[in-house]
Each structure stands twice: as structure tokens, then as C-alpha cells.
N, C-alpha and C positions, 0 to 999 in steps of 0.2 A: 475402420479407423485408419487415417492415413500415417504416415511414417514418421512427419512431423510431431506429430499427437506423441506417438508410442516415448519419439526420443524425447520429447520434453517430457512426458511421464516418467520414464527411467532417469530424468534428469533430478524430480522432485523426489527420489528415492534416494538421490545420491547422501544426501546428511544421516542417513539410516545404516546405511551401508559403511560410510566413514566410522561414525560411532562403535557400530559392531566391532570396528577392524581395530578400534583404539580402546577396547574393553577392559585388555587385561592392565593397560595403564589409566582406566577413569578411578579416582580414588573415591573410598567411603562414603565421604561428602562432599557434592560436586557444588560450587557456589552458583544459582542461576538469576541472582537478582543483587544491578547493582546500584550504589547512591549516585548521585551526584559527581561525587570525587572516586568514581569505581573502584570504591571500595565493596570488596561481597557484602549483602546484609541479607540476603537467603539464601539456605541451602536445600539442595534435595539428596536423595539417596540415589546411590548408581539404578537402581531400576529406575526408579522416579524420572529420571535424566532421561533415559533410555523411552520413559514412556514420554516426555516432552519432545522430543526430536521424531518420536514417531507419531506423535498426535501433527506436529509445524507439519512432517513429509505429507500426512492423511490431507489438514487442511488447504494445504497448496494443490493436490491433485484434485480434490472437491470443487474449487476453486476455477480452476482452467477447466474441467471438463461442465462447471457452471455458464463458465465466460462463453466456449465454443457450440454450446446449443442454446443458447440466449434466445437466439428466435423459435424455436421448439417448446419451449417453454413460457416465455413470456406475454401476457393478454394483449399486449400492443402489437405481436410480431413483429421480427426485425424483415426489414429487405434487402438482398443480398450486399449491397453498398453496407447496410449496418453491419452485420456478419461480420463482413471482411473489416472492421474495424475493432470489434470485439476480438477476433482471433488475434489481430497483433498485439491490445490490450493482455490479452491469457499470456502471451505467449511471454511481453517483458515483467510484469507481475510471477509469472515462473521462475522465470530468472530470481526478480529481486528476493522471494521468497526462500530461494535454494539458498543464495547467497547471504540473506540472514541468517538461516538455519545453521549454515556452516559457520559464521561467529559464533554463536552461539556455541557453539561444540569448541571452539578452538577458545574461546574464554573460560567455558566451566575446563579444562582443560589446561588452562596456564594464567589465571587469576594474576597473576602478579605483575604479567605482561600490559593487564589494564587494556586488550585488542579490542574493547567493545567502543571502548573511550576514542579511538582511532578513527574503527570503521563506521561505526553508527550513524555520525552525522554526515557524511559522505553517501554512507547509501539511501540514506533516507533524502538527502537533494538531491541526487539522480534519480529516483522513485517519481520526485515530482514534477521533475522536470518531464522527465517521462512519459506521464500522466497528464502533464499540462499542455505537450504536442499534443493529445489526442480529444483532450477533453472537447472539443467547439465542433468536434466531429461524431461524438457519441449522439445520437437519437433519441426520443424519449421509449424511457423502458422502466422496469419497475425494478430494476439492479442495481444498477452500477448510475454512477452520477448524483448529484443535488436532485435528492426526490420527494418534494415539497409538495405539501398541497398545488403551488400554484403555479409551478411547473411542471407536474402530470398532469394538470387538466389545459392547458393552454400550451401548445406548441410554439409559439411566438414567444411568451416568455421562457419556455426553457432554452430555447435555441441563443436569446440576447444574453441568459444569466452564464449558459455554459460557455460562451464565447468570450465574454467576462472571466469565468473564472478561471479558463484555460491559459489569460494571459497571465493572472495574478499566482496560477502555479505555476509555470515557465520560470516566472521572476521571483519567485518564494524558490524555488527548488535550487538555482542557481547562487541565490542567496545564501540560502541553508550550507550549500557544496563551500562556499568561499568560506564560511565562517567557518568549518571544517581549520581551514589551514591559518586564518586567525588567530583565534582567540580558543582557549582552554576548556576542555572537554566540558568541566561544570559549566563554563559561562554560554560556550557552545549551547549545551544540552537545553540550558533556561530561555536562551535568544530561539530554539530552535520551537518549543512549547509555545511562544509567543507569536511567532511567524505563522504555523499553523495555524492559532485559532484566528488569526486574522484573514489568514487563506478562506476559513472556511464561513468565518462571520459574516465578510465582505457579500458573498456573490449569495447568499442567504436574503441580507439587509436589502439588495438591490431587486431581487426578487420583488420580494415583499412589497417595494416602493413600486415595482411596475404594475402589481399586481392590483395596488389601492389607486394608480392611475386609471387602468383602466375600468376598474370597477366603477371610479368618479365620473367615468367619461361615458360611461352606459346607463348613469343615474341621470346625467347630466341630458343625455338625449333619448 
């Protein structure tokens, strides 16, 4: 395991270790779920918590050590070009994951501050933006990406859909970040739920349209 590997693993550990350190002030009942207007409307109990930040730490290291043997694993194998795109994938997905977790802890922790209302929709458009540099560079795999019928069996179209959908994350994620400093965490949150499924509908819908092209055009001759 290289060194890089270790420190982002000790990275995903970091919201585990924060929590611990902030025990003896997590109260009773920690709020982990909130409305619209972030307001709490669930609670858990201090273990409960304790077991939520250590489940996020668990699935983020699952996660990255999924992303970095992608080819090891995967029936399509990656080639070393895919690899090296996957490991940058693990690596900001680590981050973003860390730095969720840490809201998370710094919310059920001062409720009243409303910090999820702030940071959420910010990190959630740099997530995409994120995602949406790399996306027209991902390869077909059985992971990560738009993994449709009709872009695992045809390289051509997944290569056009993801090329597509990498633009319309780019421009969704940036999106999402502005509307951050806009508009108001509810209105934020509902604009934010609307942009995504459209992220995700789009390069779906386009698929599908390549996918009845070509089918037409193999019936056809």
C-alpha cells in the first residue's frame, strides 16, 4: 500500500476521531436529520451518533479502497490509463466524504447554528463539479458511472453519454455552488433536488435515444 493510500485512509478516520474528542460535550440527543428550514426533525442517541460517523468513516474507506482496485476486480478490467483515473476519482470523493462527515458532527453538535444549511449545498456543487471533470474520462466498468443496459454493452455509446454527462455535471455543480450564495437554504435545497434529477435524467434519456438509433439503423440494414 502506498503512502498516499495510508494518508487518505487516516484521512477517512478523521470524523471518528473528532467525535471521540468531542464526547464528553455530544448531548443525550443529538439532532441527525433536518427539514427544509434546518430545523432538527430526528434525533439519535449519543451512541447512535457515534455509530453514524463511524458507519460514513467505514463507508468512505470501503469506497476508495473499491475505487483503487477497480481493475482487479472488475469483468471489463481497467487499463492502466483507467486506473489512474479512478485513483484521482477515490481520492476527491475521500475528501468530499471526510468533509461531509465533519458537518455532520459539527451540526448534530450546534443545531442552532443551522451549519448543514450553509455547507451542504456548496459541497454538494463541488462534488459535481468534481465528478463532472472526470466523468468523459471514466471507461466502461461495472462501478462507477451511467451503467445502463445500453452503455455496458456498447462502448460507443457510453463514451458519447458520458461525454455528455460530464458536461451537464460541470454545469449542474457550478450551478448548484452559486445558488449556495443566492438564494436560501430551503429554496437552495428544492433548486438543488431539481438540478440533479435533471443531471441524471438527461444523459439517461440520451442514451436511450442513441441506443433506439442504432438499433433502427441495424434493423434497417
Amino acid at each position: 500500500m502506498k503512502l498516499k493510500d495510508i494518508l487518505l485512509l487516516l484521512l477517512a478516520l478523521v470524523p471518528l476521531v473528532y467525535v471521540g474528542m468531542q464526547w464528553n460535550h455530544i448531548p443525550a440527543e443529538v439532532p441527525t436529520h433536518f427539514d427544509l428550514h434546518g430545523n432538527a426533525n430526528g434525533w439519535s442517541s449519543r451512541a447512535g451518533f457515534m455509530g453514524l460517523i463511524g458507519f460514513m468513516c467505514v463507508l468512505n474507506i470501503g469506497m476508495y479502497l473499491l475505487l483503487v482496485n477497480i481493475e482487479k476486480i472488475d469483468p471489463k478490467r481497467a487499463t492502466a490509463d483507467r486506473a489512474a483515473v479512478f485513483n484521482k476519482i477515490a481520492t476527491g470523493m475521500t475528501i468530499f466524504l471526510t468533509a461531509l462527515n465533519i458537518v455532520i458532527i459539527i451540526s448534530g453538535l450546534n443545531p442552532d447554528k443551522k451549519i448543514a444549511d450553509k455547507a451542504l449545498l456548496p459541497l454538494m456543487g463541488l462534488m459535481f463539479i468534481f465528478l463532472g471533470n472526470y466523468m468523459h474520462s471514466v471507461k466502461p466498468n461495472y462501478f462507477v458511472g451511467i451503467r445502463i443496459p445500453w452503455t455496458l454493452h456498447d462502448e460507443d455509446n457510453w463514451k458519447k453519454t458520458h461525454r455528455l454527462a460530464g458536461t451537464i455535471w460541470f454545469a449542474g455543480g457550478i450551478l448548484i455552488t452559486l445558488l449556495s450564495l443566492a438564494v436560501s437554504a430551503e429554496t437552495g435545497a428544492i433548486l438543488m433536488q431539481i438540478i440533479i434529477g435533471i443531471m441524471v435524467l438527461i444523459p439517461i434519456a440520451y442514451s436511450f435515444i442513441l441506443f433506439k438509433k442504432k438499433q433502427s439503423s441495424n434493423t434497417q440494414s
